[in-house]
PALUMDO-681308 format. One record per residue (C-alpha): residue number from 1; x, y, z. Coordinates in steps of 0.25 Angstrom, whole numbers. Layout:
<nodes>
- pos|X|Y|Z
- NUM|X|Y|Z
...
</nodes>
This chain:
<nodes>
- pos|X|Y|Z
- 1|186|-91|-18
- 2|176|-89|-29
- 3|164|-89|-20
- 4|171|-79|-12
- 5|172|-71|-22
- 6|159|-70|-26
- 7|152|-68|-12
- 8|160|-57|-12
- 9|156|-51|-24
- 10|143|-53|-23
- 11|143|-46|-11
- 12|149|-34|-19
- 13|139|-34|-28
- 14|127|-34|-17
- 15|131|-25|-8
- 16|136|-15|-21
- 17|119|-15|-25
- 18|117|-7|-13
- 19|122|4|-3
- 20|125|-2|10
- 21|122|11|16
- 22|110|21|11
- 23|113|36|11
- 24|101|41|21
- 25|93|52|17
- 26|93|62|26
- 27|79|68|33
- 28|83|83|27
- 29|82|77|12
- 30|70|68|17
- 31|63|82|22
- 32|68|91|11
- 33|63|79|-1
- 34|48|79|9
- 35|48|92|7
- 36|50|94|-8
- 37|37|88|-10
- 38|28|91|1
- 39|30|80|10
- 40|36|78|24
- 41|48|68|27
- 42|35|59|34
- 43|28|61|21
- 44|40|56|12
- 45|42|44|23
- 46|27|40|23
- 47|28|40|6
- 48|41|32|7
- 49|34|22|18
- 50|24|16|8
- 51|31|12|-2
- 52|41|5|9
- 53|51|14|10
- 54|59|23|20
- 55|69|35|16
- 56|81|26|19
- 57|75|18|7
- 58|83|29|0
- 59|98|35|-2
- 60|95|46|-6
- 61|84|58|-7
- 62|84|57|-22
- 63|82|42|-22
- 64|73|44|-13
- 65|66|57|-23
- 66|68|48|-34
- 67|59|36|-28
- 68|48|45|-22
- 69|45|52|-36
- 70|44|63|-43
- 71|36|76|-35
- 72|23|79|-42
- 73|24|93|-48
- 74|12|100|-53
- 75|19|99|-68
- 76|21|85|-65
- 77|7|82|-59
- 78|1|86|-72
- 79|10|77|-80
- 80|5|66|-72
- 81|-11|71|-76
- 82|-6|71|-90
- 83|1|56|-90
- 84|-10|50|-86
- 85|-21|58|-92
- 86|-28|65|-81
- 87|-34|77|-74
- 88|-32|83|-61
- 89|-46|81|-59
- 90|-45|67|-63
- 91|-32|64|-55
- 92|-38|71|-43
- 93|-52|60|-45
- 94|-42|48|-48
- 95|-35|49|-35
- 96|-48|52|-27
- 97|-52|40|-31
- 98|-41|33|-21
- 99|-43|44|-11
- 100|-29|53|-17
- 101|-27|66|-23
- 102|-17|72|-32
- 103|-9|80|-19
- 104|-6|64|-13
- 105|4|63|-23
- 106|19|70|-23
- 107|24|62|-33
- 108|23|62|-49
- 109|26|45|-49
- 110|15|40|-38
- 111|4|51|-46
- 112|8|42|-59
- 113|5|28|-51
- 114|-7|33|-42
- 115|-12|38|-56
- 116|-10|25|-65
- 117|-14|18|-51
- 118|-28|25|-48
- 119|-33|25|-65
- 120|-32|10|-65
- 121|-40|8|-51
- 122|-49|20|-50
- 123|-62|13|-55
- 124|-59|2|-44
- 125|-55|13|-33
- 126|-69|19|-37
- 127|-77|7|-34
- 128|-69|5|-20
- 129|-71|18|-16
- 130|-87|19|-21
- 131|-90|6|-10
- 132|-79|9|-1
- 133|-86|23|-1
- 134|-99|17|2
- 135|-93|11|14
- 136|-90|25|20
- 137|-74|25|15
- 138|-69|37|8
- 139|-60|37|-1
- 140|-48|41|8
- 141|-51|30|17
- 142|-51|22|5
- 143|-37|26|2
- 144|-32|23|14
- 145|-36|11|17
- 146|-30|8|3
- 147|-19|14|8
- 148|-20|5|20
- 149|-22|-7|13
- 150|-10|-4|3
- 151|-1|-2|15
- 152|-2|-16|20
- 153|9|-26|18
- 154|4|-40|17
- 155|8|-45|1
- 156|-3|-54|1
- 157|-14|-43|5
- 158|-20|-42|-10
- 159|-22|-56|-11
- 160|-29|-57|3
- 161|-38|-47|-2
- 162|-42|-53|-13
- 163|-46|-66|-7
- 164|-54|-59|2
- 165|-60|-51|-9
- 166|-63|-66|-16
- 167|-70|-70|-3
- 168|-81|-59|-4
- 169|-84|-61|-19
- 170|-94|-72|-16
- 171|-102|-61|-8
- 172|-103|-53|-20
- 173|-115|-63|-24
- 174|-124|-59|-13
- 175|-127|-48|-5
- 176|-129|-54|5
- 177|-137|-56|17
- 178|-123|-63|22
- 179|-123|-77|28
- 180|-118|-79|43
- 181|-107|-86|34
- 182|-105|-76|24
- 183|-106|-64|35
- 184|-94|-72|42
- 185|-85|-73|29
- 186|-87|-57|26
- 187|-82|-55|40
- 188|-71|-64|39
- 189|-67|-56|24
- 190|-68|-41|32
- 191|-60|-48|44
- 192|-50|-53|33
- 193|-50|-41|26
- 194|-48|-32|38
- 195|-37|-40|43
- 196|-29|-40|30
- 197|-30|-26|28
- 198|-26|-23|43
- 199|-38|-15|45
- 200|-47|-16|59
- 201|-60|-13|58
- 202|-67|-5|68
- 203|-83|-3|69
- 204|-92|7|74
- 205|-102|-3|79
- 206|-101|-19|82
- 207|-103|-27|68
- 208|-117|-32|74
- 209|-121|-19|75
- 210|-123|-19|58
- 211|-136|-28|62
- 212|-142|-17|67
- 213|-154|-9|59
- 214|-149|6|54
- 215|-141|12|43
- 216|-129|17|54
- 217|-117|10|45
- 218|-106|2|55
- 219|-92|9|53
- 220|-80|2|50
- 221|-67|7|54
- 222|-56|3|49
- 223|-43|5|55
- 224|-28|-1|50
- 225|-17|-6|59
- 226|-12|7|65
- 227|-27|13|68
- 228|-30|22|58
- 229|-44|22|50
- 230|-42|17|38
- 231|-58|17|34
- 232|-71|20|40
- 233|-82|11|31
- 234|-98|11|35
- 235|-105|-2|35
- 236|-120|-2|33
- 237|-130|-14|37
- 238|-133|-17|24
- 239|-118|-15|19
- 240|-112|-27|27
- 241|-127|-36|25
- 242|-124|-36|8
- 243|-114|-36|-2
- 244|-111|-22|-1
- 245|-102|-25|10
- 246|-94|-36|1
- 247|-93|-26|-10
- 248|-86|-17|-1
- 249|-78|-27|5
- 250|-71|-31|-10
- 251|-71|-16|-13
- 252|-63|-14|0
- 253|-53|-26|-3
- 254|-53|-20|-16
- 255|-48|-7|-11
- 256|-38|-14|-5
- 257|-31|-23|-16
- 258|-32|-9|-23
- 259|-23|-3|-11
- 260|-13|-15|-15
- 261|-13|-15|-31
- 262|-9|3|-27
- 263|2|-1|-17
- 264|6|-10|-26
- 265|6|-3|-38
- 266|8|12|-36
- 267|19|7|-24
- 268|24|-3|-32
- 269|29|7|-43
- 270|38|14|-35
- 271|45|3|-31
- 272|57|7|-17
- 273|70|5|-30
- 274|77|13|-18
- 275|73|4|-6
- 276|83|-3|2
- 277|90|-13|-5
- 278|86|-25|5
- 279|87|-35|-6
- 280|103|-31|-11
- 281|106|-32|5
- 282|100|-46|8
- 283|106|-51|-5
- 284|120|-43|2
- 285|115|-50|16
- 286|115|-65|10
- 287|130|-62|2
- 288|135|-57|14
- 289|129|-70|21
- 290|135|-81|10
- 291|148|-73|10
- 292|150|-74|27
- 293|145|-89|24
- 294|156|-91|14
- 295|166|-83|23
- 296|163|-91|36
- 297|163|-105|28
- 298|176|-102|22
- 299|181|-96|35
- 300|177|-109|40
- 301|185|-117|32
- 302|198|-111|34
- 303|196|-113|50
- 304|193|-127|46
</nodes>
């Protein structure tokens, strides 16, 4: 009787954390919230998808307002310059830097976090961009294939990275000519490195064709899984024959554990505190499983 009685208030207690049933929010307060701050409901779906969310994540529109953040007003804007001591000139040179300007952000709370994000990186984004630059990428493409790289799932990907970034240290001591050997592990690195950042890469001319005499640089495309061109980077002769290449290559996997150390810290703050309670509802699953187990044993017993 006493173990009865506390299956069943446990399973008071768990299924009193959470509402068995969400009020929806409806698409006209989904449209008239877009709309308040310049956005269309596909914009405000896009912003809740990276951070993992839908709108059904949410009971109501002011949960919902609440989470997102408060919208950066002009008075507002300049409170934010004042906090952390800058100019609109400098702000505007701050986010250039990782390919942003001021008008990419709606909200007062992801200013603050780009802000305090971009000061303590903004000598290393600089190096990135000045070789990655070299290499024909712009700053945009820069962003997005940080953008690209941040979007990927796999919790191991910053450790991966940083083996292969640990494999191309001994080439730091040369610059080369490669051996055959040393030419075949630099190709096995890209071919890793392509792989875990679920790039393809495309050429404008067959590799052998970089043996040829001429200045014409060989164009590498590369495109993510769903076919869109992420970046365009030039390749000299004299690029992939020294260590030019293998500076690149650290500044390239440096761009990307960059990417990771962002996701993680300026998604990370804003933690879903409204998500779906999946946890309190497995906990309410296993209680509803020991109470049937308990039921049917006992149920059992009395037929016997």
């Amino acid at each position: 009787m006493v173990s009865k009685r506390l299956i069943i208030i446990a399973l008071v207690v768990t299924l009193s954390a959470f509402p068995l049933k969400a009020d929806a929010i409806s698409r006209s307060e989904l449209e008239q919230y877009a709309a308040s701050v310049g956005w269309t409901v596909s914009d405000l779906l896009a912003y809740l998808d990276r951070y993992g969310l839908t709108a059904a994540d949410f009971r109501t529109i002011d949960e919902l307002k609440q989470w997102v953040g408060t919208p950066l007003t002009e008075p507002l804007f300049h409170d934010v310059l004042r906090r952390h001591r800058l100019t609109v000139e400098e702000l505007e040179a701050l986010l250039g830097q990782f390919g942003e300007t001021v008008q990419d952000y709606l909200f007062v709370e992801d200013l603050d976090r780009a802000i305090r994000f971009y000061s303590q990186h903004n000598a290393a984004m600089q190096q990135i961009n000045d070789l990655l630059g070299a290499l024909g990428m712009n700053e945009q493409e820069v962003r997005k294939f940080s953008r690209h790289v941040a979007s990927l799932s796999d919790p191991q990907l910053s450790g991966k990275l940083r083996a292969l970034r640990a494999r191309l240290r001994p080439f730091e001591e040369t610059e080369g000519p490669w051996t055959s050997e040393q030419r075949r592990e630099l190709k096995a690195i890209w071919q890793e490195a392509l792989a875990l950042l679920e790039l393809n890469a495309h050429c404008s001319a067959d590799w052998s064709g970089i043996k040829a005499a001429g200045a014409e640089p060989l164009h590498v495309r590369l495109y993510n899984r769903q076919g869109e061109q992420v970046a365009d980077v030039a390749l000299t002769r004299e690029m992939l024959s020294s260590g030019y290449i293998v500076r690149a290559g650290e500044k390239g996997i440096e761009a990307g554990l960059l990417a990771l150390e962002m996701k993680g810290a300026m998604y990370g703050e804003k933690l879903p505190e409204t998500a779906s309670p999946y946890l309190a509802r497995t906990l309410a699953g296993a209680l509803l499983a020991c109470a049937g187990l308990y039921l049917y044993r006992r149920t059992a017993r009395w037929r016997g």
